[in-house]
C-alpha positions in Angstrom: 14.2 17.2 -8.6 15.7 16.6 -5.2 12.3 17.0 -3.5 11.1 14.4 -5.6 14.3 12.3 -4.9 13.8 12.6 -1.0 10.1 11.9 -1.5 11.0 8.8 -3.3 13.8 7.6 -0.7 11.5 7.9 2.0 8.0 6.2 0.1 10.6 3.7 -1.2 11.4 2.6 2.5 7.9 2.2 3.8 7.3 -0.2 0.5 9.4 -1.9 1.3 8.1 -2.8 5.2 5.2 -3.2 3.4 5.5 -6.1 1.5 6.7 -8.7 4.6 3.5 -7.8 6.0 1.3 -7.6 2.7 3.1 -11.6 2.3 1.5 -12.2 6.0 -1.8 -10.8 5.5 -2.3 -12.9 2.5 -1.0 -16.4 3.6 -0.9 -16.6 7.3 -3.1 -18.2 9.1 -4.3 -15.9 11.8 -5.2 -17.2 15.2 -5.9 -14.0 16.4 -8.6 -11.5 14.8 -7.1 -8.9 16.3 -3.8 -9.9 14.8 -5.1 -9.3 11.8 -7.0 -6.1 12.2 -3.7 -4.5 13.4 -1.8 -5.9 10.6 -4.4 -4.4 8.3 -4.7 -1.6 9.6 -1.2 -0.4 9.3 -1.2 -1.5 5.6 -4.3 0.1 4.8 -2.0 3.6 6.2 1.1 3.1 4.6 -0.7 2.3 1.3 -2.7 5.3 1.8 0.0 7.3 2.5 1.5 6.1 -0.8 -1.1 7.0 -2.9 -1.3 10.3 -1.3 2.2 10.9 -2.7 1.0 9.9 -6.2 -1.7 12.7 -6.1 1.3 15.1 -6.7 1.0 15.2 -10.7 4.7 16.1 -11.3 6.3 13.3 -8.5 3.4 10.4 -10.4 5.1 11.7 -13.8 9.2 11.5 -12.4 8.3 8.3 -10.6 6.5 6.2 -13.7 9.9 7.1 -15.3 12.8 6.8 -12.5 10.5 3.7 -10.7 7.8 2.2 -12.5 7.6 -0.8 -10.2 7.5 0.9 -6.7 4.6 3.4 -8.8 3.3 -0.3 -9.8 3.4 -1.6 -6.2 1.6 1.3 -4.8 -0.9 1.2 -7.3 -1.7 -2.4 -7.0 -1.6 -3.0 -3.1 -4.6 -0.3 -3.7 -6.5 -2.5 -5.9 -5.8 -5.3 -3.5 -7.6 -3.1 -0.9 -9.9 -2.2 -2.2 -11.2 -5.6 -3.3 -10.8 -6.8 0.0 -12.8 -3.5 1.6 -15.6 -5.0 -0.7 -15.4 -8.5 -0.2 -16.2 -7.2 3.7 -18.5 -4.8 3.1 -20.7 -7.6 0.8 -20.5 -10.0 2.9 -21.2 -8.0 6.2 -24.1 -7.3 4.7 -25.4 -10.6 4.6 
């Protein structure tokens, strides 16, 4: 139980940089590429890092009950990614 609460201090604080920077990558307007890429990049590892954490059966099952919404947040910011990865990967193919 204290592992899990330790894991969920420290995922809990990288959310929650996350989400100024998810808010750029979705509205700003980016004069840089690079910018961007950077900005990306790092969200792409600390959601990854995130859904690493929710490959451990027994933390996924004590977090959907102690916090559903960070569990939520990692979960979607994935889905988010995802689509985006495709979106690129269609349209680079064009």
């Amino acid at each position: 139980m204290e592992k899990y609460v330790a894991m969920h201090r420290t995922l809990a604080a990288r959310f929650e940089s996350i989400m100024p920077m998810l808010t750029q990558v979705m509205s700003a307007e980016y004069h840089d590429p690079d910018v961007f890429v950077n900005n990306y990049g790092l969200l792409f590892a600390l959601q990854q890092e995130g859904a690493r954490s929710l490959k451990d059966d027994e933390f996924d099952a004590w977090l959907r009950i102690n916090d559903p919404d960070l569990r939520m947040n990692i979960v979607a910011t994935g889905i988010g990614i995802r689509i985006f990865e495709n979106l690129l990967n269609n349209y680079a193919r064009k």
